[in-house]
N, C-alpha and C positions, 0 to 999 in steps of 0.2 A: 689461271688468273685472267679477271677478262680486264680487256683494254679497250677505253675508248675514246677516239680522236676526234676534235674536230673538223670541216672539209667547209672553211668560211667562204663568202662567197668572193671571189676576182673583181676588181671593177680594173677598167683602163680609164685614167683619167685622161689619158690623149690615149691616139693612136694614128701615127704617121706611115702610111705607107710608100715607100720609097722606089720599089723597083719588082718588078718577076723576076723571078729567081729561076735558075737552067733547072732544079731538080722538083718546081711545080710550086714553093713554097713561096711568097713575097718578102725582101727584106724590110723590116720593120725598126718606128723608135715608138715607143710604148711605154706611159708614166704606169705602174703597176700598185695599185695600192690593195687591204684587203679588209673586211670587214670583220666584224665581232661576232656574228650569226653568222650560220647556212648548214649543211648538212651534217652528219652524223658518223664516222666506221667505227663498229665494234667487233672487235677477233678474239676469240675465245678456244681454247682448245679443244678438240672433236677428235672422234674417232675417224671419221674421212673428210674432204671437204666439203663443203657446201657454201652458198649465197643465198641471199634472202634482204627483200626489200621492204621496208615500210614505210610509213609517212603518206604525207596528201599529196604526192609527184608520185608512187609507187607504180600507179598504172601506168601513168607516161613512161617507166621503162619496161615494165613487164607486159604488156600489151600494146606498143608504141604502132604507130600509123602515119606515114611520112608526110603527111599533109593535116595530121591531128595538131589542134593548138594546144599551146600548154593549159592547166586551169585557171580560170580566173578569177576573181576573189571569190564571186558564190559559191561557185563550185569547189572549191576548193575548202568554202566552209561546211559546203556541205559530204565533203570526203571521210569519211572517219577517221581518225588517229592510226586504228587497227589496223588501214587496209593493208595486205599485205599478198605479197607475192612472190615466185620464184624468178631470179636473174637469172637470164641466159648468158650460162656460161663462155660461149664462142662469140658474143658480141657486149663485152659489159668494161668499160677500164677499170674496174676495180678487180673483176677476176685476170685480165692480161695484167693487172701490177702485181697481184698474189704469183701469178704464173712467172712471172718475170723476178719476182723475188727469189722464188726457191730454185731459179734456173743458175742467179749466182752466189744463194748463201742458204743454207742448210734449214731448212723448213717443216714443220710434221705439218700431219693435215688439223686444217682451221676450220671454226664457224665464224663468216663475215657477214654481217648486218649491215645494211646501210640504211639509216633514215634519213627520205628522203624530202626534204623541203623546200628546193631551189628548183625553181621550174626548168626543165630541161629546152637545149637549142636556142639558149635566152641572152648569151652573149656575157655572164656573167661566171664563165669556168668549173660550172657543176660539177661534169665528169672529167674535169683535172681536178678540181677539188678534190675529190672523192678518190680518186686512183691517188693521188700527191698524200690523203689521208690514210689508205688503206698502208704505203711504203712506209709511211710512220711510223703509223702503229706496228706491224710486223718486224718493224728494226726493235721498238721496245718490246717486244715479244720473244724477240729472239739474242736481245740483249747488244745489238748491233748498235754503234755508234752514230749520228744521225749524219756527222760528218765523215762518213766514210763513201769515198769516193764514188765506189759503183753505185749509190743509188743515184748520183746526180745522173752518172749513164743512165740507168734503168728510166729514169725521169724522162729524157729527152728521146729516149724510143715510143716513150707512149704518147708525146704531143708536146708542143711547142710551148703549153703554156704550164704543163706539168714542173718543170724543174722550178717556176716562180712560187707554183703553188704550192711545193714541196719545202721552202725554207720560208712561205710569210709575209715577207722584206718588203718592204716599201722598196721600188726598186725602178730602173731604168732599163728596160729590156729594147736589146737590138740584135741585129742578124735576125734570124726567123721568131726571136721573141726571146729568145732562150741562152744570148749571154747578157748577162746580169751586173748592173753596178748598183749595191745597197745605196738609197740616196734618205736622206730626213724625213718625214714621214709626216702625219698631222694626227694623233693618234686623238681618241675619246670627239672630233666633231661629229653631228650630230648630219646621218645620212639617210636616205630615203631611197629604196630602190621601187622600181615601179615597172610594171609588164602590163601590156594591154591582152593580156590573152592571146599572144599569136606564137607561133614557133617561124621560125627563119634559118633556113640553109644557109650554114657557113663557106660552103662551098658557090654557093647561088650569088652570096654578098660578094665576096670576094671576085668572082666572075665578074661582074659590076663595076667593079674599080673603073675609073676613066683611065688609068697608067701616068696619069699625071705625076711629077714630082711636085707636090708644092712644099718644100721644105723641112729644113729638122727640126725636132723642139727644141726650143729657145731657152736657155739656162736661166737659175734667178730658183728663187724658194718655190716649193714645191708647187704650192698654188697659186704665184703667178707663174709657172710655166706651166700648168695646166689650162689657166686662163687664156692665154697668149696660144695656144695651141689649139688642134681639132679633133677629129675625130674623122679619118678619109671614106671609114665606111657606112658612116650616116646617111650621104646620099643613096647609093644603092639598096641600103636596106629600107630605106623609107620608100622607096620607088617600088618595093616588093613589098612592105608592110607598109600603108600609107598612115596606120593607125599611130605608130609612131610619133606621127606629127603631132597630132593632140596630147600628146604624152609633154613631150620636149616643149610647147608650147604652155602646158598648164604648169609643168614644173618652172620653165625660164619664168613666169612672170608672178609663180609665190613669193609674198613678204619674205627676207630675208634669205632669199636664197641668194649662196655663195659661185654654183656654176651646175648649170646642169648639161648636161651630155647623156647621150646612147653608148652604152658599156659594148667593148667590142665589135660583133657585130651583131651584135641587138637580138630580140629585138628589146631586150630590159633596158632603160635607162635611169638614172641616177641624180642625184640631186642632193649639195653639200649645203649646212644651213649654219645660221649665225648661231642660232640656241635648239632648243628640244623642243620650245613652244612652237617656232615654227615649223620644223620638220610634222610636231602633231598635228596643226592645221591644213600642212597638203599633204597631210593621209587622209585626212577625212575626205579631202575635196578627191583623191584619186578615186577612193574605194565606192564614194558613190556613184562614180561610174562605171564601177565593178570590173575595176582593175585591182589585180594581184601585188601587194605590196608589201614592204619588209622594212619596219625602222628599224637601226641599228646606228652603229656609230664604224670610223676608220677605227683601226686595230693599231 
């Protein structure tokens, strides 16, 4: 039987960082919401295992270059559907989640597919997506409960933001991102992601931090405490991607828009709108300057 999940994309509508942490990580308060679009697993049963990438991001994992940006709208239209390639197995989260699955729950060998359409290093949870999709899927594959417990383990071994991505939730993520309070959510508005074509070290953003405390996010319905709050890693990654700026800038000042911010740490930023008309009109205005974008709505 094949199976296939979705792996939508993460936005942070705030992200407050709080402190370094003794074990390398930052404590964090992080509004988590997710979207209705973004990448693709499918698991199918095989005679051995294997990986396998498709979609117009395919290259960016199978042939990655650490200073390569991600595609940008042209390029990206001009990617074929088909392009397709082999995952490396020793550096991919979606084969350490398969490996990690069968290490605490009984597994034959899989074909995993990933299609991939979320630009990678973009601040937007790609490969938590995608690894939080692959556990999914192989729980429904293997008949596993989704609420059983070790995958929330299995989650948090492979990245801070995996265990959010693996239940969904409109959520309130603190300590390293990864305890969770389910909070209200704003489900069907009408959202816009947007990437200037650049990819950004999360470790490089992070590095950047000033160590400032400026406070926690402020309680109140979801989108005014999003409002009311920031985003601590915007300055750094703008300072590293100045492209950034014209991004955050052409989104704050579209008709109707509800809040825009830098997802994460970028460099994709984001933008909530009153209706669909609007959200249509600053796609047009992004992509003509061949920026990479995604309408979609909160989930």
């Amino acid at each position: 039987m094949t199976i296939t999940e979705p792996a939508p994309a993460k936005i942070n509508l705030a992200l407050h960082v709080r402190r370094r942490r003794a074990d390398g990580y930052h404590d964090l308060e992080t509004l988590f919401a997710f979207a209705t679009d973004g990448d693709t697993i499918t698991v199918e049963p095989a005679p051995h295992d294997s990986f396998h990438i498709t979609g117009p991001f395919a290259a960016a994992l199978t042939h990655p270059h650490p200073s390569a940006p991600s595609l940008s709208q042209r390029e990206r239209e001009k990617t074929p559907k088909a392009a397709k390639g082999e995952g490396d197995p020793d550096d991919n989260l979606v084969t350490r989640a398969r490996d990690a699955f069968r290490a605490a729950f009984a597994l034959p060998p899989v074909a995993i597919t990933l299609d991939k359409h979320l630009p990678v290093a973009s601040g937007i949870g790609g490969g938590s997506a995608d690894a939080a999709a692959t556990l999914r899927a192989l729980a429904n594959h293997t008949d596993t409960p989704l609420s059983e417990s070790r995958l929330d383990t299995i989650a948090r071994t492979l990245g801070a933001d995996v265990p959010a991505c693996l239940h969904g939730r409109t959520a309130l993520g603190t300590g390293r991102g990864d305890d969770l309070t389910t909070i209200a959510g704003l489900p069907g508005i009408p959202l816009l992601l947007v990437n200037p074509g650049v990819a950004v070290s999360t470790a490089a953003v992070f590095a950047g931090w000033d160590g400032i405390d400026n406070g926690p996010i402020p309680n109140g319905d979801l989108l005014s405490r999003a409002k009311a709050a920031r985003n601590d890693l915007e300055r750094p990654a703008r300072a590293l991607a100045p492209a950034i700026d014209a991004v955050l800038a052409q989104l704050a000042a579209a008709p109707g828009v509800l809040l825009a911010r830098m997802s994460g740490s970028g460099a994709t930023c984001f933008a909530l709108f009153a209706t669909t008309t609007d959200r249509g009109h600053a796609r047009i205005l992004a992509e003509a300057r061949d920026w990479w974008t995604l309408s979609t709505t909160l989930a």
